[in-house]
KEMAR-602819 format. One line per 4 residues: number of its first residue (from 1); for each residue x, y, z of C-alpha. Coordinates in steps of 0.02 Angstrom, whole numbers, m for minus. Example, Ala and Ser with C-alpha at 12.3 -4.5 7.8 and 13.67 -1.06 7.14 Angstrom:
<sites>
1	615/m225/390 ~ 684/m53/357
</sites>
This chain:
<sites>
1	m1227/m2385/832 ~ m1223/m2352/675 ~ m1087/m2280/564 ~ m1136/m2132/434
5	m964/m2171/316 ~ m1036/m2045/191 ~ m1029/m1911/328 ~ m879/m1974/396
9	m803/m1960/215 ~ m877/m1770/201 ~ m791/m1741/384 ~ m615/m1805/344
13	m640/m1691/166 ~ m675/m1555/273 ~ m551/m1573/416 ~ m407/m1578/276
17	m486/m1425/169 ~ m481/m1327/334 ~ m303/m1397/365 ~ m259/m1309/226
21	m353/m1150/231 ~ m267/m1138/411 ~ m94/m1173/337 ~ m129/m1037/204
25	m201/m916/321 ~ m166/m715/308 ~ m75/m663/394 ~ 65/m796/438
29	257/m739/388 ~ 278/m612/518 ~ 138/m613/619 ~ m22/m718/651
33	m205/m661/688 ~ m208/m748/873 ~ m14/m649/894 ~ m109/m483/819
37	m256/m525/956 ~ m136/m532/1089 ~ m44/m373/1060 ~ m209/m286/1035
41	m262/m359/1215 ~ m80/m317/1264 ~ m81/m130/1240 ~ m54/m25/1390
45	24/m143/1488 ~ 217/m150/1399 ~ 322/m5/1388 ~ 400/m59/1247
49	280/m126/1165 ~ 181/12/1177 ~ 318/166/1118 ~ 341/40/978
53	141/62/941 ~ 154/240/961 ~ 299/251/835 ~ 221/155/709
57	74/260/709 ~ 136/419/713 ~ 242/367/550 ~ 82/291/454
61	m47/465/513 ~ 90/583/456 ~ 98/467/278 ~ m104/478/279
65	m105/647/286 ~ 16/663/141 ~ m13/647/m57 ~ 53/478/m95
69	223/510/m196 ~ 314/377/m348 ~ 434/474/m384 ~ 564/430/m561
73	700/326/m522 ~ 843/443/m452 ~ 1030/455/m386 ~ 1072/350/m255
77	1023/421/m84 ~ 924/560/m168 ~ 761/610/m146 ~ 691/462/m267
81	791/325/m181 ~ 711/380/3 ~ 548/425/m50 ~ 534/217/m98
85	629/170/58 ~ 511/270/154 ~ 367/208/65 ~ 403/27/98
89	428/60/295 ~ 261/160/280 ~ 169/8/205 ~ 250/m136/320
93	192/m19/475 ~ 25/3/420 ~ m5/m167/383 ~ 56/m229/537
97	m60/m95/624 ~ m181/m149/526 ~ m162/m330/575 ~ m161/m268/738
101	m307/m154/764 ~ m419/m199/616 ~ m428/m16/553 ~ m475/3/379
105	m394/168/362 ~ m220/73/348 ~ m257/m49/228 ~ m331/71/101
109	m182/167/133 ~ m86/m1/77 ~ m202/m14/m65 ~ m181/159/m131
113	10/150/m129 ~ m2/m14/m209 ~ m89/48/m357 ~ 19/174/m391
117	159/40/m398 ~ 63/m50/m495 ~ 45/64/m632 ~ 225/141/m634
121	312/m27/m600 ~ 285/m96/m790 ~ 328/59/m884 ~ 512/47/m779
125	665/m17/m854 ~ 833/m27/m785 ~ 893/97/m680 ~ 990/236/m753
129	1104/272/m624 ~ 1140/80/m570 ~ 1348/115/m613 ~ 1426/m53/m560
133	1286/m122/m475 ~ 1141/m259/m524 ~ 1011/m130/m571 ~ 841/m126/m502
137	697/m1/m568 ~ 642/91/m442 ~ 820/86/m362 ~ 994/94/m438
141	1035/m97/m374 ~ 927/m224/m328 ~ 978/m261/m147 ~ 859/m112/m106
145	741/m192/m220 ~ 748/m342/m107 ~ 738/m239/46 ~ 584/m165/m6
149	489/m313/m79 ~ 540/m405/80 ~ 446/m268/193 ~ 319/m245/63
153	279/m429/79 ~ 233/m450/238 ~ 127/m282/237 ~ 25/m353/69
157	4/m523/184 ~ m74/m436/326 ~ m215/m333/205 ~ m235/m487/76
161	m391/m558/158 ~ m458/m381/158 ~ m408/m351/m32 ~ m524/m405/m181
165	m464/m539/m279 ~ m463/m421/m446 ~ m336/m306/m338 ~ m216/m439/m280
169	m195/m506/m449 ~ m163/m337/m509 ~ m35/m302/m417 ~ 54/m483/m404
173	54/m474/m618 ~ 102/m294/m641 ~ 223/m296/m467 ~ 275/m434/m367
177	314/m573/m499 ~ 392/m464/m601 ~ 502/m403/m466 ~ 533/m581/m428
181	580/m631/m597 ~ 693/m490/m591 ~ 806/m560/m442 ~ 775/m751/m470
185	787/m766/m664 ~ 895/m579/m739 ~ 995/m585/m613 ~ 1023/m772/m557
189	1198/m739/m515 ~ 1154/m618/m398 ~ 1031/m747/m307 ~ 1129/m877/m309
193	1286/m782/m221 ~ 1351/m810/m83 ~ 1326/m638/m2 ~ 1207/m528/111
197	1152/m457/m81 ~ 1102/m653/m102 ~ 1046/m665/63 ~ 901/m530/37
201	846/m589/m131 ~ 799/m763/m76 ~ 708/m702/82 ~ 611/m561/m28
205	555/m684/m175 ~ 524/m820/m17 ~ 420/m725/90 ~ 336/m666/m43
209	306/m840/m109 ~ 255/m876/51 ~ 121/m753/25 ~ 77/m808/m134
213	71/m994/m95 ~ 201/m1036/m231 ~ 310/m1175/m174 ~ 422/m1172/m323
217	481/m1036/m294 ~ 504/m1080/m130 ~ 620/m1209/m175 ~ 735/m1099/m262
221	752/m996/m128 ~ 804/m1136/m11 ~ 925/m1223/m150 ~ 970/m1079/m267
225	908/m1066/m444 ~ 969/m1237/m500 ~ 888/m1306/m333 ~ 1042/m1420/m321
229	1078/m1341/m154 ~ 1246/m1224/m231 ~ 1137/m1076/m189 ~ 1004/m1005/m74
233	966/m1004/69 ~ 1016/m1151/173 ~ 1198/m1135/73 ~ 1213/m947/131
237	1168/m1032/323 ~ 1316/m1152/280 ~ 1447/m1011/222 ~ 1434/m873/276
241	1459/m902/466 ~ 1598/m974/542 ~ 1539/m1119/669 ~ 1545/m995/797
245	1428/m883/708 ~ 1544/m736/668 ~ 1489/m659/500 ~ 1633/m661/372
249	1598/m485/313 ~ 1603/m413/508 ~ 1462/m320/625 ~ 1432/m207/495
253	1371/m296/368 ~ 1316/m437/490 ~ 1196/m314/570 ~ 1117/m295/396
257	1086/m477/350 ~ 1023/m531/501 ~ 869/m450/446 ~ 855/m538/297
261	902/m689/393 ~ 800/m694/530 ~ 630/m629/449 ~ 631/m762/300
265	693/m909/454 ~ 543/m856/534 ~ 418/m857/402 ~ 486/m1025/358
269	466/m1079/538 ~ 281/m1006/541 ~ 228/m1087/373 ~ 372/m1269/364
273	416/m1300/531 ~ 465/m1461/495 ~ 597/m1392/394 ~ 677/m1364/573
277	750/m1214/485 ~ 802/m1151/669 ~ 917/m1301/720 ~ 1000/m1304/554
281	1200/m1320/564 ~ 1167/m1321/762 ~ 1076/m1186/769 ~ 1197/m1051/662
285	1064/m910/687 ~ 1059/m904/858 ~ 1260/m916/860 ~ 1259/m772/720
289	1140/m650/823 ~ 1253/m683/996 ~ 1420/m661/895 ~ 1362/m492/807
293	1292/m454/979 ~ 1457/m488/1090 ~ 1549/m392/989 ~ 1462/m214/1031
297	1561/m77/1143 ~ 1469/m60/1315 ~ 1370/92/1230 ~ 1288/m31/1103
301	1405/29/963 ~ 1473/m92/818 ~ 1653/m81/806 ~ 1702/0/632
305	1776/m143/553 ~ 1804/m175/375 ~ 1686/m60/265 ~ 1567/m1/415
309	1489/155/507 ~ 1569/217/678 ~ 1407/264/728 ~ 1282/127/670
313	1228/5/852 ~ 1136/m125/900 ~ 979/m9/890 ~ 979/m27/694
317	794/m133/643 ~ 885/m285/601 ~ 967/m328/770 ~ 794/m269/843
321	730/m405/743 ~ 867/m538/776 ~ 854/m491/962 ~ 688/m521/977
325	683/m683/883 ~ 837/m753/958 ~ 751/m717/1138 ~ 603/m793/1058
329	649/m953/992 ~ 789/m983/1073 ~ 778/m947/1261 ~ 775/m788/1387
333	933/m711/1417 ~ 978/m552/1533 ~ 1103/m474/1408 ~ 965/m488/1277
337	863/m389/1404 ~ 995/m250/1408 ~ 1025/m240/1237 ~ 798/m209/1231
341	860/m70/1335 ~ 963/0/1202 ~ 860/m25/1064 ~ 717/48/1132
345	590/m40/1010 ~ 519/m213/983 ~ 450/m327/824 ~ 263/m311/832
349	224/m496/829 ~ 223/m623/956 ~ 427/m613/983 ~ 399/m439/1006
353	300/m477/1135 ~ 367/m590/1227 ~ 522/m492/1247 ~ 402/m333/1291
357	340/m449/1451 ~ 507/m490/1498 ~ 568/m314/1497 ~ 418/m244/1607
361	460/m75/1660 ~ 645/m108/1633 ~ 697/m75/1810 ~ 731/m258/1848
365	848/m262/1654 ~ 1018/m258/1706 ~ 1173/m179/1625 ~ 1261/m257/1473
369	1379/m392/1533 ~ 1475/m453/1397 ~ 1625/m549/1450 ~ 1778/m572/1368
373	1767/m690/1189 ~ 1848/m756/1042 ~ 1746/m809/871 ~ 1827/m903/730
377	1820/m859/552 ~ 1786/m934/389 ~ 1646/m1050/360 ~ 1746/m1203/424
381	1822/m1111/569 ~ 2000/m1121/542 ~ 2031/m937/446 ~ 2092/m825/601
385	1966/m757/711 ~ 1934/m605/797 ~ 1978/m579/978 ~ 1895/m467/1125
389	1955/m444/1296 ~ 1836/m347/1417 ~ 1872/m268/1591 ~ 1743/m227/1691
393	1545/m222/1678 ~ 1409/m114/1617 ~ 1456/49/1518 ~ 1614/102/1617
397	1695/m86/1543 ~ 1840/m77/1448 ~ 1880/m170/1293 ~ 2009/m216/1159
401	1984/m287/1005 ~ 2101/m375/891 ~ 2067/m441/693 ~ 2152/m586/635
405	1998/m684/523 ~ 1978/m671/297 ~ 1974/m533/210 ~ 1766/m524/201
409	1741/m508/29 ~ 1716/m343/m82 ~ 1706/m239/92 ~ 1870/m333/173
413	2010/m209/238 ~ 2209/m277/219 ~ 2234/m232/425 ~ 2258/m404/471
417	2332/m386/677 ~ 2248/m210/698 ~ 2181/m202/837 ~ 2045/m64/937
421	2057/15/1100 ~ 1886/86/1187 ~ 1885/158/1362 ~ 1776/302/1447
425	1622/259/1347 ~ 1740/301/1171 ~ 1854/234/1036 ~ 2026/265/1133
429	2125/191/1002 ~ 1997/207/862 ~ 1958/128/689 ~ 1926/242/537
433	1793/133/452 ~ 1733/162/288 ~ 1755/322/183 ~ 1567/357/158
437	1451/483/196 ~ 1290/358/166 ~ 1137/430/92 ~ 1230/598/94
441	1197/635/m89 ~ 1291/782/m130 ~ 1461/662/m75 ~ 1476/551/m214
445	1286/503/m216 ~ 1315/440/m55 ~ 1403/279/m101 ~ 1587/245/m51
449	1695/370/m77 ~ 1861/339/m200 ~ 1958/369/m37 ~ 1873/204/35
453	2011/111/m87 ~ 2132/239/m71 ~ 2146/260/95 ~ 2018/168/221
457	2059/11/148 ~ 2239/27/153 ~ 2348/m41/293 ~ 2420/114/347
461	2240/187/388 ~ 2235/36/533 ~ 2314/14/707 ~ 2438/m140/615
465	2620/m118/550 ~ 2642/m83/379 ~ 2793/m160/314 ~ 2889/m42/160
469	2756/69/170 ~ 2658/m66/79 ~ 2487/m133/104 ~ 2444/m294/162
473	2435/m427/m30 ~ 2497/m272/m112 ~ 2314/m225/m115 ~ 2263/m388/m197
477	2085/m445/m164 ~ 2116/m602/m238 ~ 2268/m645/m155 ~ 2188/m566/12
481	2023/m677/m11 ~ 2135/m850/m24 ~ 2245/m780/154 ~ 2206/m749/326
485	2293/m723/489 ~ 2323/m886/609 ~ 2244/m873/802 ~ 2402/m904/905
489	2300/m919/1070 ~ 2163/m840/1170 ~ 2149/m821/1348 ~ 2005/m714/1427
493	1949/m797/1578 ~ 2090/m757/1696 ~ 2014/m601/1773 ~ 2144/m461/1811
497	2275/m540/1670 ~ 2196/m598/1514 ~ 2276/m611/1347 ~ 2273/m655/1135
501	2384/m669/1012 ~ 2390/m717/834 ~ 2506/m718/672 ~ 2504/m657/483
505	2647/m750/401 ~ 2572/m725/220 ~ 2515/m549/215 ~ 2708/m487/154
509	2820/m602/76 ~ 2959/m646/157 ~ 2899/m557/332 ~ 2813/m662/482
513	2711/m568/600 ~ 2671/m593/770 ~ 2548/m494/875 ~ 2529/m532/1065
517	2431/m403/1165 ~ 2383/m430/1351 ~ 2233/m312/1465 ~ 2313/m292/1630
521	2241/m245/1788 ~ 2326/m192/1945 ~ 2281/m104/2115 ~ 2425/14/2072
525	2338/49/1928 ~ 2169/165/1924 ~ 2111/83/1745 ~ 2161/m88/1642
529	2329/m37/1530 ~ 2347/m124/1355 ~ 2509/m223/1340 ~ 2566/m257/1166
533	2693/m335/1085 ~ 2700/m332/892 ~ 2857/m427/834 ~ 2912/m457/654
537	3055/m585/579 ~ 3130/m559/386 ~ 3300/m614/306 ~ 3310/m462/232
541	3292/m268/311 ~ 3133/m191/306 ~ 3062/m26/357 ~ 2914/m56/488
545	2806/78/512 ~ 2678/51/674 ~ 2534/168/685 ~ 2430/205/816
549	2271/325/785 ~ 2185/442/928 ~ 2077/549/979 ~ 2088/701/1078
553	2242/812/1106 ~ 2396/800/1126 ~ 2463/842/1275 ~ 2671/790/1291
557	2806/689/1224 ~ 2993/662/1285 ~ 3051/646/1104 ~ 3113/808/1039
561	2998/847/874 ~ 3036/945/708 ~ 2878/1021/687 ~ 2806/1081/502
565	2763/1241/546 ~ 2728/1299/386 ~ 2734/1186/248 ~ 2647/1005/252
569	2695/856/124 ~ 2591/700/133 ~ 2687/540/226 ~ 2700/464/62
573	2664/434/m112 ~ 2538/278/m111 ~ 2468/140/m3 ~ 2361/282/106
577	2528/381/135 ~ 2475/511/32 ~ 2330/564/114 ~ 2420/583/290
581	2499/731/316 ~ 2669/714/391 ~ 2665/852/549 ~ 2816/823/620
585	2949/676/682 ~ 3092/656/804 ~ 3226/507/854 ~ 3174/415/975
589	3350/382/1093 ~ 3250/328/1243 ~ 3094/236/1297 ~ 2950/334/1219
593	2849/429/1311 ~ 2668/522/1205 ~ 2516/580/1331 ~ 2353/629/1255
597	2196/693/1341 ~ 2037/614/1277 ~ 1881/652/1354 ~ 1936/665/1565
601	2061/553/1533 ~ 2241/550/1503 ~ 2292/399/1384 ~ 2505/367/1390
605	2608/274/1237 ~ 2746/217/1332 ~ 2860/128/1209 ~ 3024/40/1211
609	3148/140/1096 ~ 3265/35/944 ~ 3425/110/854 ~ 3374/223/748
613	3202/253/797 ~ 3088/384/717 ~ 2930/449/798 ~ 2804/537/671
617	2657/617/679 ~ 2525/638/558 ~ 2347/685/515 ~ 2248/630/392
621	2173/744/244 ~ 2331/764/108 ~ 2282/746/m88 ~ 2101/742/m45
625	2031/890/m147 ~ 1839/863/m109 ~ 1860/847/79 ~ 1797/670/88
629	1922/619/209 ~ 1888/636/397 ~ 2023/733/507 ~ 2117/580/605
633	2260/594/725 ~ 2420/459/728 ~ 2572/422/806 ~ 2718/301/733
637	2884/214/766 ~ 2976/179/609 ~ 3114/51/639 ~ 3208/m30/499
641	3284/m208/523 ~ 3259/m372/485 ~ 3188/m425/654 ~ 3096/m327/742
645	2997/m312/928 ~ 2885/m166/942 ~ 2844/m167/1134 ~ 2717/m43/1211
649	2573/m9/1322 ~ 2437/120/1320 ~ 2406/182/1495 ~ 2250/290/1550
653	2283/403/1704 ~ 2229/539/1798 ~ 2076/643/1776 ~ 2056/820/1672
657	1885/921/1684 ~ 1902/1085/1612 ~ 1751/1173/1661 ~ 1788/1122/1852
661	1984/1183/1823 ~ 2028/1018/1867 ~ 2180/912/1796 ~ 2271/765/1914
665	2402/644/1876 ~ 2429/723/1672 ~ 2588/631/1675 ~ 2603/438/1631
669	2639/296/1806 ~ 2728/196/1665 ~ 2916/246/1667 ~ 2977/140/1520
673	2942/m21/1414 ~ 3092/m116/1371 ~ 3145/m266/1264 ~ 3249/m402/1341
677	3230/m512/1219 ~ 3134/m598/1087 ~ 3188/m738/986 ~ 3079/m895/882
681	3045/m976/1063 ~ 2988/m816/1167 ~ 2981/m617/1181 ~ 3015/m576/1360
685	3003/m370/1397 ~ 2984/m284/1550 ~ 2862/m125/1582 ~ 2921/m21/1744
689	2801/120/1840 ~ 2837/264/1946 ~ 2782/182/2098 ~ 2930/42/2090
693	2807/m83/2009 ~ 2867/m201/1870 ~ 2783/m311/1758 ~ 2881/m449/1649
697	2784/m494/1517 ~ 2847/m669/1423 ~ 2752/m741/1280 ~ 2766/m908/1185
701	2832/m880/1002 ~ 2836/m1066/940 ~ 2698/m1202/938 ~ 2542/m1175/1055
705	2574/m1256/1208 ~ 2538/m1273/1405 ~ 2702/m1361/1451 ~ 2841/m1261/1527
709	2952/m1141/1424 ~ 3121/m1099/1443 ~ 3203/m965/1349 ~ 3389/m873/1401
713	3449/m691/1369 ~ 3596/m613/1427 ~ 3630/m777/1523 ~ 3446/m764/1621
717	3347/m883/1625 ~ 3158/m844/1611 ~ 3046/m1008/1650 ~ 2847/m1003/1622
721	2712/m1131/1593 ~ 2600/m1116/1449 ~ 2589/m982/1298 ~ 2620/m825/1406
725	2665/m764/1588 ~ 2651/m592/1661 ~ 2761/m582/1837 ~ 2704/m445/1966
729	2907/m384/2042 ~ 2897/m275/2186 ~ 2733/m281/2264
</sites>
């Protein structure tokens, strides 16, 4: 036979100029045309998938029916600032549906906004209202610059096949490069940080790049401006995680950079795969989705901590996204499932459906299972942690939550040792978060609130002891960011008895604290009871104030109060004391006893009592003359010594239901808490209920250890094995 090499030479030209036409094919960052195909084919068969459809329609027909608005740049969180949020989401969601349908109707849409853009974009200069921020033009900081070129992005890949080429140079000149010269080259710093700010600029000028088949810039995105691999992407993998995934900032923020995270990973994965991008550092991403998602409460909520939301979940788009793409690229799992459940929604791409298959109808999903965990913190691991212990399964599971990890950054709280209480679907022992009424534009523009430093951020607004009525590094970011709290040990795998405990030995000079807290279960119980011991060692005498917030009412105390009737003074003069209003105090000469009703529970401090005890209640809301300030409830010991063992346990009990008449067991099975000793080997107390039930609880204060430990007071001798022991007496 013979062998044509001229054609054969044509064929192999062909082959690779179709290679590359595939590689650079339109869409490809967040969805593909055979992925768009199989959703289209898919519809009608997947819940989810098809109430995501239905949402995403309904938002792009209202915007068609609508004049297209480019409104001047405006205060943060005013109308300006949503109208171009809303117009990105409007023009990712068409372009996806468009992708998905083939509709024209949504890519002129596209186009039509994108002209627009194109003509106000070059007559923009900085923002006028950017205050301390990196200003954008069409925003008052560039993060939501990012954000919208990021979305923007992959709606202007799914219609640029459809666009002329006289369009999509238009609006790449006049738009999109100069946005991208705005993050990569005026503000390099910001790029190249080490933050979720840094985090969204790379993946907006990557996908982008992506779209525009610009590998330089690519480059810089993966190595930082310099490309010597200080900055971008693939350092922010490396730093800002802790090898267990936990994101240094907290769910909050975590929640928000996932997105950024996950979508440029993806397009990376979609366009390099053999960048492996997905197993980098043993596969951080999927370790970062499962630690934001393990820390939710049963109801899907993030706990508040640091600068964060109390109501902002695991329903937010970008766990939706990591969700899906974890499930996706990393494997199936059932609590994955349930947290599809929550979020109600899925990506519209193939992860998106995949998950949608999974999830069927959702009657085979089962509940939220989280068990009990511990993450470290710090990019190297050995900064602290954070600790949860869970009780329990589904939405009736209890769970407490303890800090001990860095500061994280600019949005970092000085509360090392606080710790969180949720029971009954709530925040028992809550959090106060941030100080922030976001997007709320008559409240400060709807940025953070000048309480957020004076008072959210401040010890005394957290469930930790506040030594002197001082915060934590006297309020020093810098001396905060270089400190952290040490994990002690963790133990959450021992069913009815689990425990953690961890110190903060630099937080006060000259003060060592230890926090030790224990989730108990016992059939003379009806719910898990929090055991904690908070013990601090000094030379020299100290005042130690230790708060406890809650919600609900008040119901009793034993300790005879001095109520303010009529006149209120704030708690203090500084440190967050003078925004609590002091409502009234009492001595404490016996074991405390303070019952609340929250919900159709009753929740019990039961506390053992020190000379000179005060008990003080307060509120929150003193020298706060715009109202900014939320209404908050607390309770506090003061003691004053040099060493000192605060020793309690939060009970629930009984049942209340007012519109039934009903209330049962209002008063607390705990009798008393007491102290029988604590020294730099061990704390041993003992807790005592109504029913003749004790508990001795001993805990390890030296070295980590599971040998046996002997400690002595009053001539007993109290013998254990391993960092704690909790003996059930009188069974």
């Amino acid at each position: 036979m013979k062998v044509n090499h001229s054609f054969l030479s044509v064929l192999v030209a062909l082959v690779i100029f179709c290679g590359t036409i595939i590689a650079r094919e339109h869409p490809s960052i967040a969805i593909s045309k055979a992925e768009a195909q199989q959703i289209k084919a898919a519809m009608g068969k997947y819940p989810l998938l098809d109430k995501t459809i239905a949402g995403y329609r309904e938002t792009v027909e209202n915007a068609l029916n609508k004049p297209i608005e480019l409104p001047a740049p405006g205060e943060a969180g005013g109308y300006s600032h949503e109208r171009h949020k809303q117009n990105y989401r409007e023009m990712h969601r068409a372009g996806l549906l468009f992708a998905i349908t083939g509709e024209e109707k949504y890519a002129q849409f596209i186009k039509k906004m994108l002209d627009g853009y194109a003509e106000l974009y070059p007559t923009l200069g900085p923002h006028p209202r950017s205050f301390k921020q990196k200003p954008g033009k069409l925003f008052h900081q560039t993060l939501n610059e990012e954000v919208w070129l990021t979305h923007v992005a992959i709606a202007y890949d799914c219609v640029y096949d459809w666009l002329k080429p006289a369009d999509r140079a238009k609006y790449e000149a006049n738009i999109f490069l100069k946005m991208m010269e705005l993050f990569a080259v005026e503000h390099h710093e910001e790029f190249d940080r080490i933050h979720n700010h840094g985090t969204w600029a790379v993946a907006a000028v990557g996908m982008m790049a992506y779209v525009l088949d610009q590998p330089e810039w690519i480059e810089k995105c993966l190595y930082g401006t310099k490309k010597d691999g200080k900055g971008g992407f693939l350092k922010q993998m490396d730093l800002l995680f802790s090898p267990d995934g936990y994101y240094m900032e907290g769910p909050y923020y975590s929640r928000y950079a996932v997105r950024p995270f996950f979508l440029f990973a993806d397009a990376i994965e979609r366009i390099e795969p053999q960048r492996k991008i997905y197993e980098h550092r043993d596969a951080i991403l999927k370790k970062a989705y499962y630690s934001l998602a393990e820390t939710i409460f049963p109801n899907g909520v993030f706990p508040p901590i640091n600068d964060a939301s109390k109501t902002m979940s695991i329903a937010d788009i970008g766990p939706v996204v990591a969700n899906d793409l974890t499930f996706y690229r990393y494997g199936a799992n059932d609590n994955l499932l349930a947290i599809a459940a929550i979020q109600d929604q899925v990506m519209l791409n193939g992860a998106g459906l995949a998950i949608a298959k999974a999830f069927g109808d959702g009657s085979n999903v089962p509940d939220l299972n989280w068990k009990s965990v511990e993450f470290t913190d710090g990019f190297d691991g050995e900064r602290g942690g954070l600790g949860i212990l869970r009780y329990g399964s589904g939405p009736d599971q209890t769970m407490l939550l303890m800090k001990y990890g860095v500061q994280g950054d600019g949005h970092g709280h000085f509360d090392k040792l606080q710790f969180i209480f949720y029971d009954q679907h709530r925040e028992v022992v809550p959090d106060y978060g941030f100080s922030r009424w976001i997007n709320m534009e008559p409240k400060y523009g709807g940025r953070y609130t000048k309480e957020n430093d004076t008072f959210a951020k401040q010890t005394i607004a957290h469930n930790t002891v506040v030594v002197d009525e001082k915060t934590q590094h006297n309020f020093s970011r810098r001396e905060a960011d270089d400190r952290w709290a040490e994990r002690h040990f963790f133990d959450g795998n021992s069913g009815n008895v689990q425990a953690m405990s961890a110190r903060a030995n630099s937080q006060y000079q000259g003060v060592n604290m230890q926090r030790t807290q224990v989730l108990l279960k016992d059939d003379q119980l009806d719910y898990p009871m929090v055991i904690d011991l908070f013990r601090l060692t000094s030379d020299t005498p100290h005042q130690y104030d230790y708060p406890v917030y809650f919600n609900g009412q008040m119901v009793v105390t034993n300790v005879p109060l001095n109520t303010n009737l009529t006149q209120l003074q704030p708690l203090g003069d500084d440190a967050g004391y003078q925004h609590i209003w002091k409502i009234a105090e009492g001595a404490v000469s016996e074991p405390l006893q303070f019952t609340w009703v929250d919900g159709q529970r009753y929740y019990s401090l039961v506390a053992a009592n020190s000379p000179e005890m005060q008990l003080i209640l307060g509120r929150t809301g003193a020298n706060d003359p715009d109202f900014n300030l939320r209404s908050e409830q607390v309770v506090m010991l003061r003691g004053n010594a040099t060493d000192q063992l605060f020793a309690s346990v939060i009970v629930p009990h009984g049942y209340f239901n007012e519109a039934a008449e009903i209330s049962r067991d209002a008063r607390s099975p705990i009798v008393s808490v007491s102290v029988i000793g604590h020294n730099e080997s061990a704390s041993v107390i003992e807790i005592a209920a109504k029913s003749g039930r004790r508990w001795q609880v001993m805990v390890n204060n030296g070295t980590p250890t599971d040998k046996e430990i002997t400690v002595s007071f009053d001539g007993k001798n109290f013998r254990w094995n391993g960092n704690y022991n909790v003996l059930f007496l009188n069974n």
